[in-house]
C-alpha positions in Angstrom: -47.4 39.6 29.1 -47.8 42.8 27.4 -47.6 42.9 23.2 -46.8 46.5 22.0 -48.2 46.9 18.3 -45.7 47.5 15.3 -45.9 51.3 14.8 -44.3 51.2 10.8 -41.4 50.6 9.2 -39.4 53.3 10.3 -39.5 52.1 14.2 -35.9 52.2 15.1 -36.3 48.9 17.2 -37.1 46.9 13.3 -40.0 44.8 13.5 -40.2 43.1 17.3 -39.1 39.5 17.0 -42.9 37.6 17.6 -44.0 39.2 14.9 -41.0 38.5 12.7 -41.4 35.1 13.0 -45.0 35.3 12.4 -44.2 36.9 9.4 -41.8 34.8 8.3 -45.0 31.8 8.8 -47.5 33.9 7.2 -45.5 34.6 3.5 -44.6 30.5 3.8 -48.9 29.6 3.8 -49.0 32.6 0.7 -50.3 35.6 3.4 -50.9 38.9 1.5 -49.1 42.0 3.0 -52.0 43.6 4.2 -53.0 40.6 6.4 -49.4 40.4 7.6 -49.4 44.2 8.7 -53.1 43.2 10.1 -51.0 40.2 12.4 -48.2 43.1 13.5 -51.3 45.5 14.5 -49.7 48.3 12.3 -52.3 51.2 12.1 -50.4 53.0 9.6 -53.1 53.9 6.8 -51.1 54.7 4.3 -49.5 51.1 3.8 -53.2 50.0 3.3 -53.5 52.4 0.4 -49.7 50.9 -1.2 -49.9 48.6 -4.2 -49.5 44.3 -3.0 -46.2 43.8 -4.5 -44.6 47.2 -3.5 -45.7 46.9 -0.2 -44.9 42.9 -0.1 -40.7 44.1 -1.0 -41.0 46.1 2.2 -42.5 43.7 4.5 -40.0 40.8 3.3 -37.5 43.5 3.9 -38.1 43.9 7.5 -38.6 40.5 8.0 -35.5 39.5 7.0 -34.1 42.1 8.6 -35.4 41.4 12.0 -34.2 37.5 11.5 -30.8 38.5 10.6 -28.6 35.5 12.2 -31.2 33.5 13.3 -32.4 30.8 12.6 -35.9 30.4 12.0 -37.5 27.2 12.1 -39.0 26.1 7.9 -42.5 26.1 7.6 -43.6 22.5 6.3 -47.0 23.7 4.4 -46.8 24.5 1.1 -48.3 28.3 0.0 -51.6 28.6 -1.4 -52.2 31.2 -4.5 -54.3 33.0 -2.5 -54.0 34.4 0.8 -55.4 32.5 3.0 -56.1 34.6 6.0 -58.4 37.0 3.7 -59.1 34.6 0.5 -57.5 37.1 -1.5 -60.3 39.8 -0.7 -57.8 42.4 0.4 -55.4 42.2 -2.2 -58.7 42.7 -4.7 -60.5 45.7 -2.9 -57.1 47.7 -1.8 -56.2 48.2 -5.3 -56.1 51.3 -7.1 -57.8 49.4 -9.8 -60.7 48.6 -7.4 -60.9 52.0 -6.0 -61.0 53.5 -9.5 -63.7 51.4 -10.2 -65.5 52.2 -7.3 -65.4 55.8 -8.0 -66.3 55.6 -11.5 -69.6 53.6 -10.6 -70.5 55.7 -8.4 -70.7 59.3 -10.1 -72.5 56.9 -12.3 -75.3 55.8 -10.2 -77.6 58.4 -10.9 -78.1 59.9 -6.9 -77.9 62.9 -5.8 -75.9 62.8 -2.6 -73.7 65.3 -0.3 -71.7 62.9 2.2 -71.6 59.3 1.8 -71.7 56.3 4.2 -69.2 53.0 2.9 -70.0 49.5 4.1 -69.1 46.1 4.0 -70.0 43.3 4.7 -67.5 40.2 4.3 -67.8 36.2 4.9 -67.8 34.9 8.4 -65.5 32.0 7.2 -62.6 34.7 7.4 -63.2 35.1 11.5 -63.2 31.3 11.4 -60.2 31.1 9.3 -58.1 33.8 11.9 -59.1 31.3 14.8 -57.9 28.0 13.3 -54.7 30.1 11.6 -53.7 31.8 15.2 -53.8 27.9 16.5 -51.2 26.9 13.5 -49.1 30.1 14.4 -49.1 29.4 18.3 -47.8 26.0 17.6 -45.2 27.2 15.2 -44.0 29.8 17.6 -43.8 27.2 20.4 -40.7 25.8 18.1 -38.8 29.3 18.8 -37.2 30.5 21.3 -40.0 32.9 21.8 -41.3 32.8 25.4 -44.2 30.7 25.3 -46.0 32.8 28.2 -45.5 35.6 25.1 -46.6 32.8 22.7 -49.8 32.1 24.8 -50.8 35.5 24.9 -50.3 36.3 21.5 -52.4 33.5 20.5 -55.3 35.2 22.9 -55.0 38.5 21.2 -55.5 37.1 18.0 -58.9 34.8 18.8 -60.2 38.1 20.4 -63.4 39.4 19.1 -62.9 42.9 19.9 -63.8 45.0 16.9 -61.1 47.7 15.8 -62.4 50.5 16.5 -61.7 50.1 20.2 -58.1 50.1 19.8 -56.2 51.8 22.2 -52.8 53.5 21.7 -49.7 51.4 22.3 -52.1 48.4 23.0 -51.5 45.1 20.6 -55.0 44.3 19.0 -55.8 42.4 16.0 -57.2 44.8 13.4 -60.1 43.2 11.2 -60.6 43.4 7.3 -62.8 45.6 7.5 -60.9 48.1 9.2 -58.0 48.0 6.6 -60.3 48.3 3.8 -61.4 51.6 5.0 -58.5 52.7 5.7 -57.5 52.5 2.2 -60.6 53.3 0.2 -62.0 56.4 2.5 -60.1 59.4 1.5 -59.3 58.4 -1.6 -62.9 57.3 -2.7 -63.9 61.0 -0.6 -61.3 62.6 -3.1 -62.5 60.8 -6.2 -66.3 61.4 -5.6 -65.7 65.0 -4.4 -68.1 64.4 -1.3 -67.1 63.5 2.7 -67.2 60.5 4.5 -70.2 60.9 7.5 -71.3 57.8 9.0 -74.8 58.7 9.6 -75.0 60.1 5.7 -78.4 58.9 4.7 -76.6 57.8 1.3 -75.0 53.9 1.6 -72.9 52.7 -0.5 -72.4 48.8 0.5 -69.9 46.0 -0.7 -70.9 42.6 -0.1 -68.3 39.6 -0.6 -69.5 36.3 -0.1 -67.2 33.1 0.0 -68.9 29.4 -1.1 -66.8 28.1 1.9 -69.0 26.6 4.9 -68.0 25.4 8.6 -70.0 22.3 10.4 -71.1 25.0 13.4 -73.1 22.9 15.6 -76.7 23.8 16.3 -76.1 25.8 19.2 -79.8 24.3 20.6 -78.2 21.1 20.8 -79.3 18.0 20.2 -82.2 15.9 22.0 -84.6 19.2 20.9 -88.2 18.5 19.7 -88.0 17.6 16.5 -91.0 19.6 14.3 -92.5 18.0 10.7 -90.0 19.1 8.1 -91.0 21.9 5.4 -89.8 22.9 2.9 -87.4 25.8 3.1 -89.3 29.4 2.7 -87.4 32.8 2.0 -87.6 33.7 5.6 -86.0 31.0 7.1 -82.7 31.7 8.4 -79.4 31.4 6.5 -77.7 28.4 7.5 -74.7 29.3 10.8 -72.2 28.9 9.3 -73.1 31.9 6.4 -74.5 34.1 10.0 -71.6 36.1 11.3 -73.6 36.6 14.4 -74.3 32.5 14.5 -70.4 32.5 13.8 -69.2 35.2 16.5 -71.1 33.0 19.2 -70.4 29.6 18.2 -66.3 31.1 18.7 -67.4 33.0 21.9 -68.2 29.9 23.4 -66.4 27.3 21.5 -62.8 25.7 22.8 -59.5 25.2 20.7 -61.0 21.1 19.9 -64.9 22.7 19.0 -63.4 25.3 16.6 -61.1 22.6 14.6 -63.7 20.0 14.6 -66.0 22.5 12.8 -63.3 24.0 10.7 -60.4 21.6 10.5 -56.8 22.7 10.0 -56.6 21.6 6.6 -59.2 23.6 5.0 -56.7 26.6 5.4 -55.4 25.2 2.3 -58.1 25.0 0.4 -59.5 28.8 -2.1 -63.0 28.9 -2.0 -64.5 31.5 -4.9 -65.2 34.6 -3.8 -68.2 36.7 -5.3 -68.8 40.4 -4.6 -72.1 42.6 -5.2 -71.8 46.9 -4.7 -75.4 48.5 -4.1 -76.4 51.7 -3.2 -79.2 52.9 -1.0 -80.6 56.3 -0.1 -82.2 56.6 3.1 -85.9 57.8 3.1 -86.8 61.3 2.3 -89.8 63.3 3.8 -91.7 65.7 0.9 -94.4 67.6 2.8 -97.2 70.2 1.7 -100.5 71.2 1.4 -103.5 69.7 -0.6 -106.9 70.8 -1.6 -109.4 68.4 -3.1 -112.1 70.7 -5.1 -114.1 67.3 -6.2 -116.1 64.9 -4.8 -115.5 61.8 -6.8 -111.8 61.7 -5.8 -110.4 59.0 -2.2 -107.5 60.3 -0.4 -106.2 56.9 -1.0 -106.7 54.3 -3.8 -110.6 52.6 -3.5 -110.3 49.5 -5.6 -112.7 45.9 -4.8 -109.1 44.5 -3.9 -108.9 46.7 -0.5 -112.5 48.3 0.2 -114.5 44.7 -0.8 -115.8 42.8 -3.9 -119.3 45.0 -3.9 -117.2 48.6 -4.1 -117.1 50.4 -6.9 -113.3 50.9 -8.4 -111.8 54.1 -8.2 -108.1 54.0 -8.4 -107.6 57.7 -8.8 -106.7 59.4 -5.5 -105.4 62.5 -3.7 -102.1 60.1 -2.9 -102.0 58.6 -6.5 -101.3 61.7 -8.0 -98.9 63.5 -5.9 -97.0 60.8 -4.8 -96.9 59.5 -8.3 -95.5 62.9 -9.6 -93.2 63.1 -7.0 -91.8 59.8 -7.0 -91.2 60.2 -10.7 -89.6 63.2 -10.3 -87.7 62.3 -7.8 -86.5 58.8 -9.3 -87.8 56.7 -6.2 -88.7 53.0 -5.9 -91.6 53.6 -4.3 -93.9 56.1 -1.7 -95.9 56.5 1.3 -98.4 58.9 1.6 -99.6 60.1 4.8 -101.8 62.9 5.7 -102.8 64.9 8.8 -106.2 63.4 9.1 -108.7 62.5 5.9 -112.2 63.2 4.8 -114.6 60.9 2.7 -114.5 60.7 -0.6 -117.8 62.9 -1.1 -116.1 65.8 1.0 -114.1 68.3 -0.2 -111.1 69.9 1.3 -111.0 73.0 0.9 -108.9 76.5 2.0 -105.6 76.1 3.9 -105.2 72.8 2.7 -104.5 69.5 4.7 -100.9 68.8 5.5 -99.0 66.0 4.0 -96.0 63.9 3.5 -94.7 61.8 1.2 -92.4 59.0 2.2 -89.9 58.4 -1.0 -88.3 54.8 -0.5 -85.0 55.2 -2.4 -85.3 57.9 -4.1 -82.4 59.2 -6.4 -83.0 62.9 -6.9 -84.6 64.0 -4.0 -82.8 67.7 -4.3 -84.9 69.1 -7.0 -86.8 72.0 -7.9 -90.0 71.2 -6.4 -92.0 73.9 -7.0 -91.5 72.7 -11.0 -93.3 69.6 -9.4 -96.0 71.6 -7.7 -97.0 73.6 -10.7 -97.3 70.6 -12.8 -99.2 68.5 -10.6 -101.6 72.0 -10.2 -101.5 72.0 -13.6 -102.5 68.7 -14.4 -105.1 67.9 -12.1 -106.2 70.8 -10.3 -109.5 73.1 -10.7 -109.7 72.2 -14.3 -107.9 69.2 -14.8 -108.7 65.8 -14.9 -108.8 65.3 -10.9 -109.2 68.7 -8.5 -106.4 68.2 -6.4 -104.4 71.1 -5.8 -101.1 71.5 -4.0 -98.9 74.2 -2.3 -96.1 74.5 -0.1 -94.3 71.3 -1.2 -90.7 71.1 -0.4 -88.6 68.3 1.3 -88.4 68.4 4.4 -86.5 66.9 7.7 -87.4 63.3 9.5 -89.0 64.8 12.0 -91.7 66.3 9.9 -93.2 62.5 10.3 -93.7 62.9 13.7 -95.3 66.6 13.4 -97.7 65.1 10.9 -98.8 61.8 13.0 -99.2 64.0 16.2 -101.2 66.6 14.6 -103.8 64.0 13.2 -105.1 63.7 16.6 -104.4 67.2 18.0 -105.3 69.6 15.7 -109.1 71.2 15.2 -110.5 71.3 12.2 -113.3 73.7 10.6 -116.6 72.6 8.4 -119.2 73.7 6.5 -121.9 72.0 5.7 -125.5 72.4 3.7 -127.8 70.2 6.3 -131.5 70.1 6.2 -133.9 70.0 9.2 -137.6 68.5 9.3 -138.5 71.4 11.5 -138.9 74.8 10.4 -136.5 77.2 11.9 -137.1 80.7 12.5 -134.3 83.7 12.5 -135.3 83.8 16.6 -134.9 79.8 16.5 -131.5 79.6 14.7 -130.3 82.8 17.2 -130.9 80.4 20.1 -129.2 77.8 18.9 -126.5 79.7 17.7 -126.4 81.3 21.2 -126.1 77.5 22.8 -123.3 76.4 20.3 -121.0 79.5 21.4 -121.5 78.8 25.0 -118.3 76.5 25.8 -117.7 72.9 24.1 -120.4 70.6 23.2 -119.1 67.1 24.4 -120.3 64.4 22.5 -120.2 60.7 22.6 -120.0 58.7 19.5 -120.2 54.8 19.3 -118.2 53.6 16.4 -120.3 54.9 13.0 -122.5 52.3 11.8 -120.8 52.9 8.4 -117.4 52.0 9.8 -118.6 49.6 12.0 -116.6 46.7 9.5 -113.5 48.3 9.8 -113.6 50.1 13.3 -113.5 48.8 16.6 -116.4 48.8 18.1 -116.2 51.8 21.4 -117.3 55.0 22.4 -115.3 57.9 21.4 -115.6 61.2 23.7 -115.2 64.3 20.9 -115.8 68.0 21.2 -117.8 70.6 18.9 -116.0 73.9 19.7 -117.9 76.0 17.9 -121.5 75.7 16.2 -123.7 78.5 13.9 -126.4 78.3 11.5 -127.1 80.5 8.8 -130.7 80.1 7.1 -130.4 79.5 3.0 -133.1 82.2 1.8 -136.0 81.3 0.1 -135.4 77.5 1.8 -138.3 77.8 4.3 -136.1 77.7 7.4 -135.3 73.8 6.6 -132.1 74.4 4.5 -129.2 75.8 6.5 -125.5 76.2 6.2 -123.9 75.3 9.3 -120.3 75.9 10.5 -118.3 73.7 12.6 -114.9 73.9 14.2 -114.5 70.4 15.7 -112.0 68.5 17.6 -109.9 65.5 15.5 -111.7 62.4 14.9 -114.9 63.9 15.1 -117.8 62.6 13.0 -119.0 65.6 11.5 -121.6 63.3 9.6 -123.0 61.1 11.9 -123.2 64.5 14.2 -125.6 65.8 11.9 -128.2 63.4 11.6 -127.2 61.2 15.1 -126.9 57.5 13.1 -129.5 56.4 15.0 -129.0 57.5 18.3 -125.2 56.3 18.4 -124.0 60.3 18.0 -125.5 62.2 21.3 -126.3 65.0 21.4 -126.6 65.1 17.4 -127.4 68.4 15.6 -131.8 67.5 16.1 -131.0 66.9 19.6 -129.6 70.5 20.0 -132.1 72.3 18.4 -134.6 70.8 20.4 -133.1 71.8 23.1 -132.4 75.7 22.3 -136.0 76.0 20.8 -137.9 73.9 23.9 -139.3 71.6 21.6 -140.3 68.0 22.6 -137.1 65.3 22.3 -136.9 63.6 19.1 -138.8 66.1 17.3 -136.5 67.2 14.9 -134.2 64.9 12.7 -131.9 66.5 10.5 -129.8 65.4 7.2 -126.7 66.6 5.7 -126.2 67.1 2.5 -123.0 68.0 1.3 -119.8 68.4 3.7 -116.5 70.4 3.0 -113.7 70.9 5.4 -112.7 74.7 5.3 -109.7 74.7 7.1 -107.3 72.0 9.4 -105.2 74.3 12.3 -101.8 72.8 11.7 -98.8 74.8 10.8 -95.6 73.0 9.5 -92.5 74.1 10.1 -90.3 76.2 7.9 -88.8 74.3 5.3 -84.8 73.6 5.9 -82.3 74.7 2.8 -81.7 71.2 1.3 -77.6 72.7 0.8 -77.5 70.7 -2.2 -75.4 72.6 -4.9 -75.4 70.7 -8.1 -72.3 73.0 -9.6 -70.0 72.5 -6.8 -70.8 68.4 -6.9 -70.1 68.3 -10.6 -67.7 65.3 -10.7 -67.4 63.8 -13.4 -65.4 60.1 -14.4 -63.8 59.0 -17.8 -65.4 55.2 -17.1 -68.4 54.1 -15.8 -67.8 51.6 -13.4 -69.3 48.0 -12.5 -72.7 47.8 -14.5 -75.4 48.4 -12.2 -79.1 46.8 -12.8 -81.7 48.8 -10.5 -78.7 50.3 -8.3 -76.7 46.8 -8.0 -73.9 45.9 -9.7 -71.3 42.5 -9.5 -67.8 43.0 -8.9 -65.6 40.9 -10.8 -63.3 39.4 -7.9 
């Protein structure tokens, strides 16, 4: 038996006969317009968009003209004062009154945005409702003189689950609330706001309606389970099924006609649950990347507080992360940030020339299109050579997703560049530091380093294979060839420190090991120390930063009201 949907109300045919009748139920039990039109599978947007009572005259209208000289059978159920198909949601959020309201809030919300995304999210207890409603309605129709193989199959198409966005043309298929709601708020909300709908727009704008009405689902584990000590409830436990849709969608996947009304009995159609409503709007994560230089030695990449390094550390809460994620996030109105970095160096080591590449995570951030170069000079201004905290900062700019994944690959892929000032218990000479020199630009030195002792409480415990691509020494004058300057350009990961002075044999070959070697002196004869460490340079380019395409002028909307009152971005609708 093949349904054809209702195509509008200029359909030369008037409204097919089945769905007259169904009409003619639905207005009896107090059935909105929209839901009726939602029961005739119109996709006609425009009706969605039409104010309840005008559209209500011309439904009746073609109702009554479709049942001209016949005689329908009464419905014996008295009308509730809401619609009880959609609880009176539809009505509420296809208004002009709602969509003016939902315009006004948000040009108010304080975001910049260029394309939007608009969700809902409504009650299970309306899919519930459509089930036990379609079983009223089949036994109605069976009273007709409709076919009941037509009847039958009607009643099917309405206890599908199929969502509505796989409709097919001149196919009958029940079109969900959610559907119809977006169909009546998307252009004109896109209008109001000045900005287009795109469904993967990192900007969400989300309506939640919630209904205090419950169904007994039953435990779909069934009974007879082990039965575990009883807690009390935590805020990760799950919501209860009949508040899941997913919980809801299975329990009617696999439930019959008798499972469906013993969980949700014919009767409590008739009953109006309140209805509450929240709006929020989110902002997807935004990537700010750069460049920073530390030019002290007193300052962590990340915060170094008792609470995370241990109760015998030393506090120092000021860090490389602190203070240009701090600056950014205010700038940029976020809740909170991540910082993450191409690699780090100690706290005692500086980082010094190119800079080391960044990114700052923003977590909801309002205003991520601003001038960030304003941001750069202030944080340079602030706190770099000559501030309060040496970190400097260049290149910032926001940048695409995939930045995160250039960042995290290059902390193990790219080489970095030292200097250091090391001291050696054996006197070098120019001919000495020449052969070494010689040995450290023949090829890679491979080295194997168990996990640094100083590590060793946070590190697993393994050997790591690492390569020294470059080594020269350059003899500090007047130092007694025992003070040198050496320069490194190392793979990732490499311990630059415990290369130096070998950490007791867990570094091989260390720095004393290789000058042995070059100068034919006995093993273990010279032990050297470092004493202070920068990192010169870190060979990883980021890409070119994209044009945000953010033009304040042209999105300079504006509203006469403000809206729903939001509180941190979330605001109740008044239902």
């Amino acid at each position: 038996m093949v349904i054809q949907p209702y195509s509008g109300f200029g359909e030369p045919e008037g409204l097919p006969y089945i769905f007259a009748l169904t009409g003619n139920y639905l207005r009896a039990r107090g059935a909105c317009p929209y839901c009726m039109l939602r029961y005739f599978s119109c996709r006609v947007f425009d009706y969605y968009q039409e104010n309840r009572d005008t559209l209500m005259e011309k439904v009746n209208a073609v109702i009554d003209k479709a049942l001209e000289g016949k005689d329908a059978p009464s419905v014996d159920v008295s009308p509730t004062s809401r619609c009880p198909c959609c609880l009176g949601i539809l009505p509420r959020l296809m208004s002009l009154e709602f969509r003016r309201e939902l315009i006004d809030t948000i040009l108010h919300t304080g975001f910049q945005f260029k394309d939007y995304q608009l969700l809902f999210t409504l009650p299970p207890t309306l899919l519930t409702r459509r089930f036990v409603m379609a079983y009223e309605l089949h036994d109605y129709l069976l009273t007709t003189d409709v076919d009941k193989e037509e009847v039958v199959a009607f009643r099917d198409l309405l206890c599908s689950l199929a969502k509505s966005f796989d409709m097919e043309e001149g196919v009958y298929s029940f079109i969900d609330e959610k559907a119809t709601i977006k169909w009546a708020c998307g252009s004109p909300v896109g209008n109001g706001i000045g900005r287009r709908f795109n469904p993967e727009s990192p900007f969400r704008l989300q309506i939640t309606v919630k209904a205090d009405e419950t169904a007994n689902i039953p435990d779909p584990n069934g009974p007879g389970k082990r039965k575990f000590r009883r807690r009390a409830p935590t805020p990760t436990d799950r919501t209860p099924p009949a508040n899941d849709l997913n919980m809801t969608t299975a329990f009617l996947r696999r439930a019959d006609q008798a499972e469906v009304e013993a969980a949700f009995p014919r009767a409590a159609l008739l009953t109006e649950p309140a209805t509450h409503a929240e709006f929020a709007v989110t902002c997807s994560n935004s990537f700010v990347v750069g460049r920073y230089r530390k030019l002290g030695r007193d300052v962590s990449q990340s915060a170094w507080t008792p609470a995370v390094k241990g109760p015998n550390q030393r506090s120092i809460e000021t860090s490389v992360g602190s203070v240009i994620g701090d600056a950014v996030m205010a700038a940029t109105g976020a809740e909170d940030n991540k910082f993450h970095s191409a690699g780090r160096e100690d706290i005692d080591v500086r980082m010094l020339g190119n800079g080391r590449p960044f990114l700052i995570e923003l977590i909801n951030p309002k205003t991520p299109f601003i001038d960030y170069k304003a941001v750069e000079a202030a944080i340079n201004a602030e706190a770099g050579e000559g501030g309060m905290h040496a970190v400097e900062v260049e290149g910032l700019g926001l940048a695409d997703p995939t930045i995160e994944k250039i960042v995290h690959d290059g902390e193990g892929n790219k080489k970095k560049h030292y200097v250091a000032v090391v001291y050696s218990s054996t006197a070098l000479t120019t001919e000495d530091i020449e052969k070494v020199n010689a040995l450290g630009a023949n090829g890679d030195i491979m080295l194997g380093q168990r996990t640094p002792l100083r590590v060793l409480h946070r590190r697993t415990l393994m050997t790591r294979d690492r390569a020294v691509h470059s080594l020269t020494l350059e003899a500090i004058p007047g130092a007694g060839g025992r003070f040198m300057v050496l320069r490194l350009i190392t793979q990732a990961g490499t311990y630059v420190k415990e290369f130096v002075h070998g950490d007791f044999g867990r570094t091989t070959p260390h720095l004393g090991s290789i000058i042995d070697e070059a100068t034919a002196h006995p093993p273990h004869t010279t032990r050297c120390a470092i004493l202070q460490l920068d990192v010169e340079r870190v060979d990883l380019d980021l890409p070119a930063l994209p044009d945000a395409g953010y033009d304040e002028a042209g999105y300079g909307a504006t509203a006469a009201g403000e809206g729903w009152l939001l509180t941190r971005s979330r605001a109740d609708i008044p239902m």
